[in-house]
mmCIF file of the C-alpha atoms, coordinates in Angstrom:
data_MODEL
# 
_entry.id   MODEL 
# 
loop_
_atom_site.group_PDB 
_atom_site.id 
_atom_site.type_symbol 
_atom_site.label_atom_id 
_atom_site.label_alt_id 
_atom_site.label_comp_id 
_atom_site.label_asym_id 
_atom_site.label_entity_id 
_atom_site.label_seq_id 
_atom_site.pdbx_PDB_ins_code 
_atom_site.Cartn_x 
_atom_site.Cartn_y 
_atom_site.Cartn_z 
_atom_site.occupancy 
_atom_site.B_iso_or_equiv 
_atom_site.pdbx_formal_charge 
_atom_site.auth_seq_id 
_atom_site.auth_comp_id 
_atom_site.auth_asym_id 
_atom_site.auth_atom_id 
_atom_site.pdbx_PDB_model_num 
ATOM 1   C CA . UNK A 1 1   ? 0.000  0.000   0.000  1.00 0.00 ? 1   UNK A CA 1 
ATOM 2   C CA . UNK A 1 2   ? 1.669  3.218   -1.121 1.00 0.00 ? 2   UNK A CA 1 
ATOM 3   C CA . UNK A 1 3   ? 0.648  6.097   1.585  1.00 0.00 ? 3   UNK A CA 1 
ATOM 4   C CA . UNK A 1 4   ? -0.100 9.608   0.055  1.00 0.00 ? 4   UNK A CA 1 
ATOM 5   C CA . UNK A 1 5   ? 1.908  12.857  1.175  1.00 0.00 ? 5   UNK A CA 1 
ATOM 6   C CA . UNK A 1 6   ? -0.659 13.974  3.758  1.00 0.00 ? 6   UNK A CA 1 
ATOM 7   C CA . UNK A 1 7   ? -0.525 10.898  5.503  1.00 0.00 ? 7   UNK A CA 1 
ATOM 8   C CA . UNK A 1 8   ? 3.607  11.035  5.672  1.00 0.00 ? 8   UNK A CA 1 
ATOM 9   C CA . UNK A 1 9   ? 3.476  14.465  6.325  1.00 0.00 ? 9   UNK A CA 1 
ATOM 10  C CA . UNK A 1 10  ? 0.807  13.517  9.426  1.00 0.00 ? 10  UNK A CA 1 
ATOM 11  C CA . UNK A 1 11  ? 3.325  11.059  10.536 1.00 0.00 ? 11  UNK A CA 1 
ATOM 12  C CA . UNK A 1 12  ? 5.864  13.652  10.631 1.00 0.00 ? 12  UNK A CA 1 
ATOM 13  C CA . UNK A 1 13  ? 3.987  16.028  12.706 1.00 0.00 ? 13  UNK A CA 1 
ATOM 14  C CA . UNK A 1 14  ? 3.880  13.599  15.533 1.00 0.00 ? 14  UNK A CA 1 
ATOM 15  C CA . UNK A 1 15  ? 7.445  12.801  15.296 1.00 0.00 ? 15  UNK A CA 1 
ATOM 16  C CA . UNK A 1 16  ? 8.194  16.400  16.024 1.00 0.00 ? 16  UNK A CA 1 
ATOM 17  C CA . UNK A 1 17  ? 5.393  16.760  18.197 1.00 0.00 ? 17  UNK A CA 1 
ATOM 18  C CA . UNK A 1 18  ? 6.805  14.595  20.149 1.00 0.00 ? 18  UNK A CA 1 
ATOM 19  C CA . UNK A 1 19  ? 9.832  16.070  19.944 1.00 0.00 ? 19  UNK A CA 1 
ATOM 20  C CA . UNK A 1 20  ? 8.175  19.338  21.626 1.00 0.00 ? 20  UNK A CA 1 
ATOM 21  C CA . UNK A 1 21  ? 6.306  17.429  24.108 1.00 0.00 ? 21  UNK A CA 1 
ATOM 22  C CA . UNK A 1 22  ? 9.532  15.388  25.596 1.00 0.00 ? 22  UNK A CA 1 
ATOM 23  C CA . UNK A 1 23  ? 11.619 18.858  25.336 1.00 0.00 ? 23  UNK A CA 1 
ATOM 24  C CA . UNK A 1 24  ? 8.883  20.249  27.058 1.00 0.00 ? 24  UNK A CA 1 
ATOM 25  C CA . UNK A 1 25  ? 8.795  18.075  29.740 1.00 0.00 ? 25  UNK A CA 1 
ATOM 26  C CA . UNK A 1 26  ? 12.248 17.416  30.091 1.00 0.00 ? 26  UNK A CA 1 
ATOM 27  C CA . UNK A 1 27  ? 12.445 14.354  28.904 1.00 0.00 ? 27  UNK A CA 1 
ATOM 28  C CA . UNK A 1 28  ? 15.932 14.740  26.896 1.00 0.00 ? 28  UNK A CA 1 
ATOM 29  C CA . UNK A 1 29  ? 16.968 16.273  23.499 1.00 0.00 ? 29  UNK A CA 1 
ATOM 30  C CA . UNK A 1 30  ? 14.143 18.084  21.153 1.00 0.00 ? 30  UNK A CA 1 
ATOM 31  C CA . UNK A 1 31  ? 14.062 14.495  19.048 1.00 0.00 ? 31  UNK A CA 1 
ATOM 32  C CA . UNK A 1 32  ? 10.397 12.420  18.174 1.00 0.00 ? 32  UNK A CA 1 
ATOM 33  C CA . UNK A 1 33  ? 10.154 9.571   16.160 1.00 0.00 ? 33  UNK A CA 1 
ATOM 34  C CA . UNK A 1 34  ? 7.241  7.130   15.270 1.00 0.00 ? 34  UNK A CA 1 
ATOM 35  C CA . UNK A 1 35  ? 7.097  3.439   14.196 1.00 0.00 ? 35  UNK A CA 1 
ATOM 36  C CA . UNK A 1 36  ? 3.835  2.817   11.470 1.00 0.00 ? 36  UNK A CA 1 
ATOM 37  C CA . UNK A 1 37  ? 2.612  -0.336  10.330 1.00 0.00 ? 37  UNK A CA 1 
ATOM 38  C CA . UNK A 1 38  ? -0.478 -0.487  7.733  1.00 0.00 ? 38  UNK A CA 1 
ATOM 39  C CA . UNK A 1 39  ? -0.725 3.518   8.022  1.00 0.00 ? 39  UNK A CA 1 
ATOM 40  C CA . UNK A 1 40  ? -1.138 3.008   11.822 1.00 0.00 ? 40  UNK A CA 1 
ATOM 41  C CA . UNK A 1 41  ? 1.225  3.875   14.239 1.00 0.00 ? 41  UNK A CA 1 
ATOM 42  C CA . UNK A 1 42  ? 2.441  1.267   16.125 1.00 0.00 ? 42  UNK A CA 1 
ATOM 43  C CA . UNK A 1 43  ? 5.108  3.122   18.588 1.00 0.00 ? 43  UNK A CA 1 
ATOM 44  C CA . UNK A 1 44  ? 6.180  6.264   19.453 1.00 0.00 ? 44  UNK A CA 1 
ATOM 45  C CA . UNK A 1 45  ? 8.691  7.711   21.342 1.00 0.00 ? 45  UNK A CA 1 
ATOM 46  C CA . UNK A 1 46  ? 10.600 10.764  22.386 1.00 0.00 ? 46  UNK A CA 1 
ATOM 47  C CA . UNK A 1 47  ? 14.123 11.198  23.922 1.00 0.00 ? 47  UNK A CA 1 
ATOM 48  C CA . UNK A 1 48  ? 14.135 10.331  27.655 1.00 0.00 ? 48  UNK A CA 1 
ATOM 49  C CA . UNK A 1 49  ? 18.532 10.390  27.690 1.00 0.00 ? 49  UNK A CA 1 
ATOM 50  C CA . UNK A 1 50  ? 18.708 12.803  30.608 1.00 0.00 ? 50  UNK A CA 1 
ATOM 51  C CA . UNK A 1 51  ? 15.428 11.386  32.398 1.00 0.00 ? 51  UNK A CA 1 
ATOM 52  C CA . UNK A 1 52  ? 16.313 7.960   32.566 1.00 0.00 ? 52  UNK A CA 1 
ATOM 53  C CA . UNK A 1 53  ? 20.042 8.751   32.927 1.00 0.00 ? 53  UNK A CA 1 
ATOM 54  C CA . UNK A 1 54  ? 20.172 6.093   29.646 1.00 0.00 ? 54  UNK A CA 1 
ATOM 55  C CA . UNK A 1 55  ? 22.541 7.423   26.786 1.00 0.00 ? 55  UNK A CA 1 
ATOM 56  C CA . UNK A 1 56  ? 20.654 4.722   24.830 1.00 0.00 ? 56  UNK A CA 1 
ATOM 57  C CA . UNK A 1 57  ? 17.276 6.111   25.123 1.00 0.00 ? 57  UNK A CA 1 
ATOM 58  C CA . UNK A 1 58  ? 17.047 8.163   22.183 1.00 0.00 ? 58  UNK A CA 1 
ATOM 59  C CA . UNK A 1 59  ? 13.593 8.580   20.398 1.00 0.00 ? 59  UNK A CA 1 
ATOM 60  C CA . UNK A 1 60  ? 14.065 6.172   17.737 1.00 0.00 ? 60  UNK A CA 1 
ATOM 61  C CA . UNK A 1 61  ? 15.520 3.542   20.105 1.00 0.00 ? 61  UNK A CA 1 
ATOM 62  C CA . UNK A 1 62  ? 12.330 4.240   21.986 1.00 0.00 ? 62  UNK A CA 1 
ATOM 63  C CA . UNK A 1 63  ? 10.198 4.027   19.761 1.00 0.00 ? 63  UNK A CA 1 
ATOM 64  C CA . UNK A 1 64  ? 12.297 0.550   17.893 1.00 0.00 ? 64  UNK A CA 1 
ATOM 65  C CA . UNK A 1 65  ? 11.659 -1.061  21.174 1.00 0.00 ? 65  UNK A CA 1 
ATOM 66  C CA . UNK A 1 66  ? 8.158  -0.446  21.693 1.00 0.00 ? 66  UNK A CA 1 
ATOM 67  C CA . UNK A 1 67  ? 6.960  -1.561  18.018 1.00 0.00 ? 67  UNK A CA 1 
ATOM 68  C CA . UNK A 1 68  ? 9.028  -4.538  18.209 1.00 0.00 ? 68  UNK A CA 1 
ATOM 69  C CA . UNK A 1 69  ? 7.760  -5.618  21.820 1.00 0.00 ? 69  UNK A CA 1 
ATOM 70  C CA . UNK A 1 70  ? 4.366  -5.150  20.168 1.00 0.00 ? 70  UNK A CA 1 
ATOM 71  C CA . UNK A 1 71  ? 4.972  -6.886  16.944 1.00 0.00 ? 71  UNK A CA 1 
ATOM 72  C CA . UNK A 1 72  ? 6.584  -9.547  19.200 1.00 0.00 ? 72  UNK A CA 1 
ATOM 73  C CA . UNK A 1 73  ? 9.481  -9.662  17.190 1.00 0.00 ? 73  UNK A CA 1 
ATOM 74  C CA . UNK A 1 74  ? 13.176 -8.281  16.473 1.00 0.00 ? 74  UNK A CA 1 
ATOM 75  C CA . UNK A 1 75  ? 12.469 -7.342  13.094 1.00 0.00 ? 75  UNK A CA 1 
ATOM 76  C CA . UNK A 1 76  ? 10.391 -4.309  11.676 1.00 0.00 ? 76  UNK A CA 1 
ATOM 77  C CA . UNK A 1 77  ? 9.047  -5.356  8.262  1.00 0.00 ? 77  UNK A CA 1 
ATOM 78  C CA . UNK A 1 78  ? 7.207  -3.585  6.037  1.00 0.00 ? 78  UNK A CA 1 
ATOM 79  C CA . UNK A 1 79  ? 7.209  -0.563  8.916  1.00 0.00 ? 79  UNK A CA 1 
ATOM 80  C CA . UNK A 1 80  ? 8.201  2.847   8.063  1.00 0.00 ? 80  UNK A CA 1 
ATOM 81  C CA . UNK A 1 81  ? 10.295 5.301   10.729 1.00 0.00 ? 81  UNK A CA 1 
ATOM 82  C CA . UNK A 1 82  ? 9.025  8.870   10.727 1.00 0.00 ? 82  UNK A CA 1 
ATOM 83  C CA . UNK A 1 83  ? 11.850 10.623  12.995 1.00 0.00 ? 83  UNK A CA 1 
ATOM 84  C CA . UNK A 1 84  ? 12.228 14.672  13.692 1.00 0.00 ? 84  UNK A CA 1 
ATOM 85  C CA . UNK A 1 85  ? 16.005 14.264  12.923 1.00 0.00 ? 85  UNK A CA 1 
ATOM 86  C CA . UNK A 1 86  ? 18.263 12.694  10.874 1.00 0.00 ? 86  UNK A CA 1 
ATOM 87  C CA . UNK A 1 87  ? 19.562 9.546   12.954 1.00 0.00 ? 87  UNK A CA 1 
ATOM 88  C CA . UNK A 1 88  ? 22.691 9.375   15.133 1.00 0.00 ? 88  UNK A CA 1 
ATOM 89  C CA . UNK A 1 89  ? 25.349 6.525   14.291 1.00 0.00 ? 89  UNK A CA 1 
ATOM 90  C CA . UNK A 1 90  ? 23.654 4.452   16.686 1.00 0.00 ? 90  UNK A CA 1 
ATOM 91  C CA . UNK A 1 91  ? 20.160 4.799   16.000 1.00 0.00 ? 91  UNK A CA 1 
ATOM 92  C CA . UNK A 1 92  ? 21.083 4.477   12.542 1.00 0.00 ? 92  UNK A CA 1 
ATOM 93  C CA . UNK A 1 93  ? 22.800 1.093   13.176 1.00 0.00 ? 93  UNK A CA 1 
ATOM 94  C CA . UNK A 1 94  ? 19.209 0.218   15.056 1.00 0.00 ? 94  UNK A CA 1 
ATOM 95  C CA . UNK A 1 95  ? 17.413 0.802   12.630 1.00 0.00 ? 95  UNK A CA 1 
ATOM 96  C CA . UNK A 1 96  ? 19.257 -1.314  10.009 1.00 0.00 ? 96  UNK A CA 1 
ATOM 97  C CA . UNK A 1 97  ? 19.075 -4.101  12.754 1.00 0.00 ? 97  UNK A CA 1 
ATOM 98  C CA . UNK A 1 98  ? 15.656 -3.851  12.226 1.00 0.00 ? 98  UNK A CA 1 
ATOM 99  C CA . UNK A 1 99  ? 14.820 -3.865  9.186  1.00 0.00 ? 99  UNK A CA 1 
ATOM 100 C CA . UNK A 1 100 ? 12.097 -1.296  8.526  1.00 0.00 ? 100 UNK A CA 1 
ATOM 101 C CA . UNK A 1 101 ? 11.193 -0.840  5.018  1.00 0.00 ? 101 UNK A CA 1 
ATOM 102 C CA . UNK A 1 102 ? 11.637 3.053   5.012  1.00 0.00 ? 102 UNK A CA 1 
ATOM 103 C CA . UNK A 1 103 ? 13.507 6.006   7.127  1.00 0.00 ? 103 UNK A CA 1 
ATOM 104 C CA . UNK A 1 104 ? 11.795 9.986   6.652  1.00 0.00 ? 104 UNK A CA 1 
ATOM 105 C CA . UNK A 1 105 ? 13.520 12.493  9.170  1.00 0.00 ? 105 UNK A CA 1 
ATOM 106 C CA . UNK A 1 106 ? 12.696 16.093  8.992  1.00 0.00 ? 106 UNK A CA 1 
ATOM 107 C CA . UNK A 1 107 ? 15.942 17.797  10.077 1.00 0.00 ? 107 UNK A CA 1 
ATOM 108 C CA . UNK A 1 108 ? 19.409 16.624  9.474  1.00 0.00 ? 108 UNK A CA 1 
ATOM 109 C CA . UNK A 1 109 ? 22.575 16.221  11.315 1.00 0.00 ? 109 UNK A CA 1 
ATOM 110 C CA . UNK A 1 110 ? 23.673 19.864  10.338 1.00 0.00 ? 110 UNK A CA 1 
ATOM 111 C CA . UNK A 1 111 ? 21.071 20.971  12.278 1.00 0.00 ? 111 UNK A CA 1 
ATOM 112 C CA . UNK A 1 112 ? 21.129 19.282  15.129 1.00 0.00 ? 112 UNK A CA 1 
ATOM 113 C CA . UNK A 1 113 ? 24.823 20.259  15.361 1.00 0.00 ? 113 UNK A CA 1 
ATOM 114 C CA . UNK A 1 114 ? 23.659 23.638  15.245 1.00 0.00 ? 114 UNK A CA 1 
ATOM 115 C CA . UNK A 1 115 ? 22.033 23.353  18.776 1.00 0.00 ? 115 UNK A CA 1 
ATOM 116 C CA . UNK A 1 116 ? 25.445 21.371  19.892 1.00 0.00 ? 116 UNK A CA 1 
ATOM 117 C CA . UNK A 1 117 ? 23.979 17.661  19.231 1.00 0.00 ? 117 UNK A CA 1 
ATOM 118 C CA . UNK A 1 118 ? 27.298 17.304  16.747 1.00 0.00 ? 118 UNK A CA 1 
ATOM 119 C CA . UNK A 1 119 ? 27.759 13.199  16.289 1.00 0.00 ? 119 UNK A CA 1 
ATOM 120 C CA . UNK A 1 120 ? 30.124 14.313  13.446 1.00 0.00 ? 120 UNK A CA 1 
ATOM 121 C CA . UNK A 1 121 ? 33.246 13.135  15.915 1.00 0.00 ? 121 UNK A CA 1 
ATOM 122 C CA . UNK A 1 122 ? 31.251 9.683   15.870 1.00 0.00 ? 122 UNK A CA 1 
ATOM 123 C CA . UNK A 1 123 ? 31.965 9.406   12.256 1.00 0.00 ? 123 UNK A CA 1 
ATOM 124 C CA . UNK A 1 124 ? 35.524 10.011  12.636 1.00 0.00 ? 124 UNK A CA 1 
ATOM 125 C CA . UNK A 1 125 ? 35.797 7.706   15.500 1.00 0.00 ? 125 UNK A CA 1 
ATOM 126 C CA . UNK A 1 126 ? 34.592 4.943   13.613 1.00 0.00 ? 126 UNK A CA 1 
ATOM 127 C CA . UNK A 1 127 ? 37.678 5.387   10.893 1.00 0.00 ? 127 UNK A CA 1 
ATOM 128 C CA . UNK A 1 128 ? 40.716 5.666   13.245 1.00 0.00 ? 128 UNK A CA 1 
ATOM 129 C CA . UNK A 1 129 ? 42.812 2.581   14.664 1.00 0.00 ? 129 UNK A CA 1 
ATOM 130 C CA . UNK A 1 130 ? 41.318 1.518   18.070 1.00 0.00 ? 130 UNK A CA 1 
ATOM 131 C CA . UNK A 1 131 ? 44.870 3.161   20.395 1.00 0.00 ? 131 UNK A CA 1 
ATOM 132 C CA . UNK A 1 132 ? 43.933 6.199   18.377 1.00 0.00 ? 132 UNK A CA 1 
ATOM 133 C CA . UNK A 1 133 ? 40.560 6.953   19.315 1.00 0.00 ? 133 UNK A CA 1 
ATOM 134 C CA . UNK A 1 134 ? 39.411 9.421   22.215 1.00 0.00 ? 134 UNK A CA 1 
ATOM 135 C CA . UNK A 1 135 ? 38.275 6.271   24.137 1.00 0.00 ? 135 UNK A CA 1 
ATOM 136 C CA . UNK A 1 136 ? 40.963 3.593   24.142 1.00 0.00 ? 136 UNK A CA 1 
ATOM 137 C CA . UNK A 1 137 ? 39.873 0.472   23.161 1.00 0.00 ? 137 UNK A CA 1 
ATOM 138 C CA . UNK A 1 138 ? 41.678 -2.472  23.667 1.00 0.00 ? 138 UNK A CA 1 
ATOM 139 C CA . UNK A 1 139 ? 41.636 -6.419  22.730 1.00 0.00 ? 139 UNK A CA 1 
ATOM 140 C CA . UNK A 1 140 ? 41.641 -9.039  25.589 1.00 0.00 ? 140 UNK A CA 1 
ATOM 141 C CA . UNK A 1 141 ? 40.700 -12.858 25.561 1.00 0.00 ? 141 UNK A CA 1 
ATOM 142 C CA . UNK A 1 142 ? 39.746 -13.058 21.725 1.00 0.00 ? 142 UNK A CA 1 
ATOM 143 C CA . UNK A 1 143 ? 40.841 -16.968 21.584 1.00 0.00 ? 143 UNK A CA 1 
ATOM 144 C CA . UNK A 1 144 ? 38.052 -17.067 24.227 1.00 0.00 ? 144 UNK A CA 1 
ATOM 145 C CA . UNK A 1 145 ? 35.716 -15.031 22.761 1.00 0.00 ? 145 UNK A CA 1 
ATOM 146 C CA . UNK A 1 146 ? 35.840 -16.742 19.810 1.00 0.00 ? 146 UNK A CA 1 
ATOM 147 C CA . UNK A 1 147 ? 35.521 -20.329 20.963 1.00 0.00 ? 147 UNK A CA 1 
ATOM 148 C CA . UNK A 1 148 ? 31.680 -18.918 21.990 1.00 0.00 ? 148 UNK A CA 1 
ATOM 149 C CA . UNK A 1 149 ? 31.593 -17.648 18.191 1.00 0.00 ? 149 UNK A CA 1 
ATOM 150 C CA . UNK A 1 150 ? 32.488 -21.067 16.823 1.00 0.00 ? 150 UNK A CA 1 
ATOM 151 C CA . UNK A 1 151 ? 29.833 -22.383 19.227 1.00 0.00 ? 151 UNK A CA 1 
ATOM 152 C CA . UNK A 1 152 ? 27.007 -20.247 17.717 1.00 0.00 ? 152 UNK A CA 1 
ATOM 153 C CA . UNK A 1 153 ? 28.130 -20.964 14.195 1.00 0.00 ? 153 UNK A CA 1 
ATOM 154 C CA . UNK A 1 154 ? 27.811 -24.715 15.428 1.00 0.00 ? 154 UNK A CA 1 
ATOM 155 C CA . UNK A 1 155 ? 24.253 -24.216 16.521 1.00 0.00 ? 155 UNK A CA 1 
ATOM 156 C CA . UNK A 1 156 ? 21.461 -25.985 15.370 1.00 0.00 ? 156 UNK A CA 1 
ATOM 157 C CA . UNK A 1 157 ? 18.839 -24.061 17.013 1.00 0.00 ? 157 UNK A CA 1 
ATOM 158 C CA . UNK A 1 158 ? 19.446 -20.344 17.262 1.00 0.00 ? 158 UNK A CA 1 
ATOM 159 C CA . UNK A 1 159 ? 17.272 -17.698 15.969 1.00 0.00 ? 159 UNK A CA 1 
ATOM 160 C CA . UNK A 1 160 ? 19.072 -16.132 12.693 1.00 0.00 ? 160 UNK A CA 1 
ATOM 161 C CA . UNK A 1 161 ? 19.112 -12.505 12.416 1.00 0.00 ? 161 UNK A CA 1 
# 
């Protein structure tokens, strides 16, 4: 079913509605997002980061976690994401986890760097050798770690994804 402009552009509302409403209340950051299935929505969510004292709980994590506990299931097929911003790196990794079939945001990351929400050193992060990056990372234990690897390739009854 191909949904006409209004109804994206009604989806997009309450994504930055919600937006106002958790900035309003002090929720976290000025970010919305909504989860819609069958032009319904299924989820929303707003940033609760400084709330919940949860760096995770940005409005499209929110919102991912709610449709997916509703769908009963780790996957959000043939859903479509209506989010007031442009995803961070890690709600844009969540979302490719799971698998919606479209993304719309309404502002981008240039904006939200112009009220200080930069993830721009994010980016960079990701591209520099692990001893070079602002917080050291370091390998331990791999021949460990990957004994449980081998183990899960080795497994007959897991859950792909």
């Amino acid at each position: 079913m191909k949904l006409k402009k209004d109804n994206h552009e009604h989806f997009m509302q309450r994504a930055i509605a919600l937006a106002e409403e958790g900035m309003n209340s002090n929720a976290g950051g000025p970010f919305g997002c909504v989860v819609v299935k069958d032009n319904k929505i299924i989820a929303e969510g707003y940033n609760r980061v400084t709330s919940t004292n949860d760096p995770t709980a940005h409005a499209e994590i929110v919102a991912i976690r709610r449709a997916c506990e509703k769908l009963n299931s780790f996957q959000l097929e043939d859903c479509i994401i209506y989010t007031s911003c442009e995803p961070c790196p890690m709600c844009f990794g969540a979302i490719y986890w799971a698998r919606p079939k479209m993304v719309y945001f309404a502002c981008d990351k240039k904006d939200a760097a112009n009220i200080q929400f930069d993830d721009q050193f994010i980016y960079e992060e990701l591209d520099k050798e692990f001893v070079d990056r602002e917080i050291p990372f370091a390998r331990l234990l791999r021949k460990d770690a990957v004994k449980v690897f081998e183990k899960w390739a080795g497994k007959n009854d897991k859950t792909e994804y």
